[in-house]
C-alpha positions as a printed NumPy array, in Angstrom:
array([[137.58 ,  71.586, 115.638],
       [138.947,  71.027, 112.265],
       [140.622,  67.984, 111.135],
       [143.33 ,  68.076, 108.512],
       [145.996,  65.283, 107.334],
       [148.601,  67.165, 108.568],
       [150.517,  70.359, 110.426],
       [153.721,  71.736, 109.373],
       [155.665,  74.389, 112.136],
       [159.014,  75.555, 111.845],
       [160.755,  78.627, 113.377],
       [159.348,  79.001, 117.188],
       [161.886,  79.314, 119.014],
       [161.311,  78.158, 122.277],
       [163.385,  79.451, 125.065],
       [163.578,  83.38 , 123.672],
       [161.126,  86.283, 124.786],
       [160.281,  86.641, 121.067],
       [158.639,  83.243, 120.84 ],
       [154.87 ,  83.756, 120.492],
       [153.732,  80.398, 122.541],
       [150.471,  81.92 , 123.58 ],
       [149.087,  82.119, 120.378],
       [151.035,  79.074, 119.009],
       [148.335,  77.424, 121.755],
       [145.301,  78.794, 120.634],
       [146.289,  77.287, 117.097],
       [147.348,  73.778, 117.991],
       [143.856,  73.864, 120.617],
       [141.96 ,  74.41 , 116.816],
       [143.652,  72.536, 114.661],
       [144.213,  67.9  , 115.094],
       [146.096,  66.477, 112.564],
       [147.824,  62.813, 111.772],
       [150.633,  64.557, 110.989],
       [152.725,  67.127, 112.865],
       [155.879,  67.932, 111.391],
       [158.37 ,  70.188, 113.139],
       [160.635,  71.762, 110.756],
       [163.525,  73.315, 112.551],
       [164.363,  75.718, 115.05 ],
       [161.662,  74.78 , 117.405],
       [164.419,  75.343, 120.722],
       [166.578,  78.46 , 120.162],
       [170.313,  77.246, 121.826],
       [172.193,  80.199, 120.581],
       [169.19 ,  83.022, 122.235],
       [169.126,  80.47 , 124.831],
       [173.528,  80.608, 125.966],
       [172.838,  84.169, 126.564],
       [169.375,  84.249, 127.917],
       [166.596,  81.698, 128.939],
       [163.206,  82.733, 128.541],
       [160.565,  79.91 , 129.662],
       [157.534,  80.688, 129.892],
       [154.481,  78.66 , 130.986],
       [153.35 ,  79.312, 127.828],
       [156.274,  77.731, 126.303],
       [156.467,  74.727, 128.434],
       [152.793,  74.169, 127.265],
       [153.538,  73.962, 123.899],
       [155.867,  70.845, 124.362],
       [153.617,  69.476, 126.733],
       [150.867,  69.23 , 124.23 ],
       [152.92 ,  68.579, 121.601],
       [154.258,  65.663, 123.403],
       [150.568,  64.367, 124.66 ],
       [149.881,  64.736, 120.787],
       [152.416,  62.041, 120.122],
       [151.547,  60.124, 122.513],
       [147.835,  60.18 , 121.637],
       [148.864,  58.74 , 118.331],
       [149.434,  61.927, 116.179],
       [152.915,  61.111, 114.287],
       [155.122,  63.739, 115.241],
       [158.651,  64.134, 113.788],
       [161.405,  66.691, 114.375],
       [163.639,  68.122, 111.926],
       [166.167,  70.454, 113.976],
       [167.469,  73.335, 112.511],
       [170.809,  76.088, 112.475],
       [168.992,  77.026, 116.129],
       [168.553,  73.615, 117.676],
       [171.452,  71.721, 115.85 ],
       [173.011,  70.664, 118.86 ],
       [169.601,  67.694, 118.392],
       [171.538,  66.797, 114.812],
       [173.504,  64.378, 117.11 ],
       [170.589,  62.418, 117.95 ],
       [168.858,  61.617, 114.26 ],
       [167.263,  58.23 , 113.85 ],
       [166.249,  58.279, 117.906],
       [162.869,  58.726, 119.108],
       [162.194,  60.902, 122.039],
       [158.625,  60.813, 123.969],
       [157.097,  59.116, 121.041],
       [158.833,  62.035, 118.56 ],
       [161.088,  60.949, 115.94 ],
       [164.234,  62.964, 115.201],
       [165.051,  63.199, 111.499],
       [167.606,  65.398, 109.599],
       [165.227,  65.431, 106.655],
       [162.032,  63.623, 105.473],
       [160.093,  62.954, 102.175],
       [156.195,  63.568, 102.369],
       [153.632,  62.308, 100.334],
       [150.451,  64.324,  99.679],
       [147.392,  62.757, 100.01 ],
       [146.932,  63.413,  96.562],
       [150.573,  61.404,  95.399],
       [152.525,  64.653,  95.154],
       [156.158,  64.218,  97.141],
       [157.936,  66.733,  99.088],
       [161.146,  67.419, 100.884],
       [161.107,  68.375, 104.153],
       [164.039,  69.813, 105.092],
       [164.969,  73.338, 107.886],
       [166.106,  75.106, 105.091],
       [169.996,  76.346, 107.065],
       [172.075,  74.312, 104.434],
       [170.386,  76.823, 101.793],
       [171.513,  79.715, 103.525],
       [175.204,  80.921, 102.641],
       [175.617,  83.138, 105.511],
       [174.82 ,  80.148, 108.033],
       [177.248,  77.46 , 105.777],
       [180.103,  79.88 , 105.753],
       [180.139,  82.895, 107.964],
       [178.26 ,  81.641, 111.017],
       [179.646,  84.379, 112.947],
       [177.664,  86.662, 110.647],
       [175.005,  84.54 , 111.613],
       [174.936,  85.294, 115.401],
       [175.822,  88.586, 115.363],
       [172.434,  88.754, 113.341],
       [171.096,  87.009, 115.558],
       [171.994,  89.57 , 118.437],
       [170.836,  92.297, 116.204],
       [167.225,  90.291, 115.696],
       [167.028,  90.321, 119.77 ],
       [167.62 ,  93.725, 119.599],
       [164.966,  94.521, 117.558],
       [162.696,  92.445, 119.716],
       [163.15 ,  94.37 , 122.678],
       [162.572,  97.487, 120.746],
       [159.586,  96.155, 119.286],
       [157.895,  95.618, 123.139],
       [158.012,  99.67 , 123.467],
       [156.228,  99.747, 120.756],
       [153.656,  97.111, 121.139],
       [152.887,  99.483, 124.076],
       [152.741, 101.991, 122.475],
       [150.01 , 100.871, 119.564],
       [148.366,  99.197, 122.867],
       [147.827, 103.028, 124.16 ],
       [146.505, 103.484, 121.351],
       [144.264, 101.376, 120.486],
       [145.68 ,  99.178, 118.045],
       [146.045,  95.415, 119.698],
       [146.665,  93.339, 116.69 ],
       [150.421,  92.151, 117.087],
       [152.593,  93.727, 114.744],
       [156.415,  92.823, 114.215],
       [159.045,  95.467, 114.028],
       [161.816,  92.977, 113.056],
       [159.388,  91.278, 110.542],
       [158.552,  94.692, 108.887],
       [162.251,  95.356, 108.994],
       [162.768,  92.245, 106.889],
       [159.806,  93.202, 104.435],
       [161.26 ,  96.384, 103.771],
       [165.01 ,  95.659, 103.03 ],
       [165.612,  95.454,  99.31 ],
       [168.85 ,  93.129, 100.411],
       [166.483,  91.17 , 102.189],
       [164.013,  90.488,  99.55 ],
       [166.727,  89.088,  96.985],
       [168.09 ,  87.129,  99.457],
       [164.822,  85.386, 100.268],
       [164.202,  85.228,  96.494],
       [167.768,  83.031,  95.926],
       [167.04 ,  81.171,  98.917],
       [163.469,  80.049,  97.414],
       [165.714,  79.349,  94.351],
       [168.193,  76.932,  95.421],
       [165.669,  75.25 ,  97.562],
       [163.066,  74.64 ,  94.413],
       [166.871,  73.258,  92.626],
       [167.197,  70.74 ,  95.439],
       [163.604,  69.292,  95.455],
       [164.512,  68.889,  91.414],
       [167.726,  67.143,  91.799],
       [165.915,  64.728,  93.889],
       [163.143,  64.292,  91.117],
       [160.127,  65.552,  94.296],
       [157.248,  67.391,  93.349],
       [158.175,  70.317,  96.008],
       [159.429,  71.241,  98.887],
       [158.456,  72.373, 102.277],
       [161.015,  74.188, 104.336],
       [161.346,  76.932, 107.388],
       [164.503,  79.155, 108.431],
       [163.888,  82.427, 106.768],
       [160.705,  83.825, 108.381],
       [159.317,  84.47 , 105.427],
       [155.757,  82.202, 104.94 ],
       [154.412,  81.27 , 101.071],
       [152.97 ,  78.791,  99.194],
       [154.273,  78.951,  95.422],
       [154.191,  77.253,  92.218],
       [157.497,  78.013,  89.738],
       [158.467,  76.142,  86.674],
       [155.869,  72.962,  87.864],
       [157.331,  72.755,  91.362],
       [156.151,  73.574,  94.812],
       [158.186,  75.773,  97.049],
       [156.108,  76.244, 100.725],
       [157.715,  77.941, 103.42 ],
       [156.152,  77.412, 106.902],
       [156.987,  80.789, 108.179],
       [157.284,  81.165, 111.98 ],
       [156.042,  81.777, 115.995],
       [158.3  ,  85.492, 116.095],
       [157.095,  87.808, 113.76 ],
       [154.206,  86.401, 111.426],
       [152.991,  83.161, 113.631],
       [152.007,  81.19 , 110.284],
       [151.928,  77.399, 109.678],
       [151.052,  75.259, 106.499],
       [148.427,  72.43 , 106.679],
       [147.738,  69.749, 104.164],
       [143.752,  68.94 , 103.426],
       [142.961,  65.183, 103.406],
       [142.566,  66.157,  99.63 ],
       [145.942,  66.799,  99.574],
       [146.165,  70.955,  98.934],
       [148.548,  72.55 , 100.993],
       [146.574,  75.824, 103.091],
       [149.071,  78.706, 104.703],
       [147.093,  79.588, 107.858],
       [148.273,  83.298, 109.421],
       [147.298,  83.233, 113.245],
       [145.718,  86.145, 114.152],
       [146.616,  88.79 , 117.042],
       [143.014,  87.69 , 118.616],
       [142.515,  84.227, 120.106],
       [140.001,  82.872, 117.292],
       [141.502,  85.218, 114.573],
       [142.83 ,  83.908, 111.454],
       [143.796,  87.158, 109.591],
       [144.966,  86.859, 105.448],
       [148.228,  88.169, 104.56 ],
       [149.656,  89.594, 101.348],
       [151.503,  87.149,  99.983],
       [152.211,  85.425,  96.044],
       [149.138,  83.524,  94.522],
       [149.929,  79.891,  94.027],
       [149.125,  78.041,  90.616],
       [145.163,  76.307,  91.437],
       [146.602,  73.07 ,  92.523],
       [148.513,  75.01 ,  95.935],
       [145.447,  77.197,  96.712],
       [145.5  ,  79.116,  99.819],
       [142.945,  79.557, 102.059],
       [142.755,  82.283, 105.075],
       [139.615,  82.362, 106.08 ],
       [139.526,  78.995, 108.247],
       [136.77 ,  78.815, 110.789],
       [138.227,  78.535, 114.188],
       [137.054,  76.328, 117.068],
       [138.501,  77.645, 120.879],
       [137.663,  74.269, 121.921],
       [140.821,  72.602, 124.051],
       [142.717,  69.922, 123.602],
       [144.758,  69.555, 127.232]])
């Protein structure tokens, strides 16, 4: 089982029938760490007023993330838009989990970053949250949709998991600049505060990226990509895309980083447990 300094997760949204807690497992099972940052919507409260969807899988998940903890793993939770309702509780420790509304990391290698969700970026979520949760219908919508066609590739043949709302996203020239101004304002805030980078979630969109001698990582999420970021005992920062196959880590396209943010997708996987 490999070893690295630390984990960061963002975007899973517990509670919601897109959360993908199964394979979410299979990568915390491979993957110890002193570190385990949780970087925003990990519960979804707004899915979560109009439907709850628990699964066993699901209540796994905080049950080893919470034996983590107490094992001596530092864990620390950073809610998000989705699970703001925890905002009210920063500074408390839960289970052996602190609850922060933001955090500065340092590297193993000296480098500091912000961690931070990533909502207060967002204009749509500052200033028209109703825009917000109707999109937010609209994304369960999609979800639904997208189980008809999971059976469908299933029929035939095809059982890697493959997002409809995710290619959606890819494929929306809209959606593109949007992420592209969001990675820009978030680079501007890890410069105002004089940090080498930062490391966010909320957008579903997972990268590691170098631009004018500062980091910008995105963590990605547990709906439509399942990604996470880990940091080497080195220091360098790995994206890691979870595969549709327990043991599969499959590469995805995604920007090449400068040589000191290399990425690495071809991590050996070990299926051995951890509960």
């Amino acid at each position: 089982m490999p070893t690295v300094r630390s984990i960061f997760l963002s975007d899973i949204h517990l509670g919601t029938r897109a959360c993908q807690a199964d394979r979410l497992l299979e990568f915390l099972r491979s993957y110890s760490a002193d570190n385990v940052f949780l970087i925003g919507d990990i519960v979804d409260f707004w899915a979560m007023r109009r439907n709850i969807v628990w699964t066993p899988g699901q209540n796994t998940v905080v049950q080893k993330i919470l034996r983590r903890a107490r094992r001596g793993e530092r864990v620390v939770f950073i809610p998000g838009n989705h699970d703001e309702a925890l905002r009210d509780y920063l500074g408390i420790t839960f289970g052996d989990i602190a609850v922060m509304g933001e955090h500065t990391h340092t590297l193993a290698d000296g480098r500091r970053f912000l961690l931070v969700h990533g909502d207060e970026f967002d204009q749509v979520t500052r200033h028209h949250k109703w825009i917000a949760l109707f999109g937010d219908v609209m994304y369960d919508v999609l979800v639904r949709l997208n189980a008809l066609v999971s059976f469908v590739r299933r029929r035939l043949g095809m059982h890697c998991y493959w997002s409809l709302a995710g290619y959606a996203k890819r494929r929306v020239k809209k959606a593109l600049q949007f992420i592209f101004d969001f990675e820009n304002t978030a680079l501007h805030a890890a410069r105002q505060r004089g940090l080498d980078g930062i490391i966010c979630g909320h957008i579903h969109s997972a990268v590691i990226r170098e631009a004018d001698g500062l980091a910008y990582v995105n963590c990605g999420d547990w709906v439509d990509s399942c990604t996470a970021i880990v940091e080497h005992w080195d220091g360098t920062l790995e994206l890691i895309t979870w595969g549709g196959n327990a043991g599969d880590s499959v590469p995805e396209e995604i920007p090449v980083p400068a040589v000191e943010f290399p990425i690495a997708t071809n991590a050996k996987v070990s299926q051995e447990e951890l509960v």
